[in-house]
C-alpha angles and dihedrals in degrees: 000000000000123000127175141177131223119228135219120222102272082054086261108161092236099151144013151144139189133198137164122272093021140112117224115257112275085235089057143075123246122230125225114257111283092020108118115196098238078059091062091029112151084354113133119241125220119180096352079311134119118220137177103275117108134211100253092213085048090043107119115217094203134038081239094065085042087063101045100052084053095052092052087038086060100036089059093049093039091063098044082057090057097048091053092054090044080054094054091050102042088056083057088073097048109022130209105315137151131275086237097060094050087064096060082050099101100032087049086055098042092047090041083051084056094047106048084049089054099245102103120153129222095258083044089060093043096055095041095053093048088069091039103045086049092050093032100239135139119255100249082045088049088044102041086059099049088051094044079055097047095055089039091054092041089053098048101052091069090035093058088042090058094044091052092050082045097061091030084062100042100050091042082063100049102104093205140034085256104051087044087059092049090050092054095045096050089049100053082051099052099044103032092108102035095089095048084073111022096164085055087058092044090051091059112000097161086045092045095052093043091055084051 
């Protein structure tokens, strides 16, 4: 996992963030392996280095206050970390694929929907049998794909939305770093399937969450 700060001007810890599969931003500092950034929080840095100097405006008076900083450090952490998993498995439904094929996205699905209701046009039929004669389908084989895509993709965008508010919610509820951390991990179990069959979760969303 890499996590990273970013620095104010007088090389003050005043942001940061970390999350799995990721470089640091090229505007940040990167923090030495097992260092989280609510640990270095408000800390000066000298030479890629914390030391014990404290912002005077982020020094907290209580331990209270100490606390306290910790817990919404982590939570927003917590929640970056969770964005960035949501990423990776939101990239299992689509794939890897270019910029350019997304954009035929929509127009596949709206030409597959006319053919499959019969009432293709000629230009229909021409896009649709560049993609089947490459593979070597057929073109309801071809059409019956795009259109189970289409409602999967279509599925998953609100899907993604209301996981993201659930952990929002979630970590914004955990009263410590470690409860935050074990908000975040639960939430990566519980959900970690959900996404491989979105249209499995929108048939029966209230059934699917009880069994889990």
């Amino acid at each position: 996992m890499a996590a990273w700060v970013y620095l104010d001007p007088d090389g003050f810890a005043v942001a940061g963030g970390d999350r799995d599969g990721v470089d640091a931003p090229s505007d940040a500092l990167e923090l030495a392996p097992g260092t989280r950034p609510r640990d270095v929080m408000g800390r000066r840095f000298v030479d890629g280095s914390p030391t014990d100097e404290r912002h005077p405006d982020l020094l907290p008076s209580t331990p209270a206050e100490v606390a306290n900083g910790r817990t919404i450090a982590a939570r927003a952490e917590g929640l970056e970390r969770f964005i960035g998993w949501l990423d990776a498995q939101a990239e299992t439904i689509s794939g890897r694929v270019p910029a350019a094929e997304r954009q035929t996205w929509l127009p596949k699905e709206e030409a597959a929907k006319r053919v499959a209701a019969g009432a293709a046009t000629s230009s229909d039929l021409s896009l649709l049998s560049i993609e089947a004669a490459l593979v070597g389908e057929e073109m309801a084989v071809t059409v019956a794909k795009i259109l189970t895509n289409a409602a999967m993709f279509r599925v998953a965008g609100p899907l993604i939305s209301g996981l993201r508010r659930h952990c929002a919610r979630v970590v914004l509820e955990a009263p410590t770093p470690e409860a935050v951390d074990a908000a975040v991990a639960a939430a990566q179990a519980r959900f970690a399937g959900v996404l491989a069959d979105p249209l499995a979760f929108a048939a029966d969303p209230a059934g699917w969450l009880a069994a889990h």
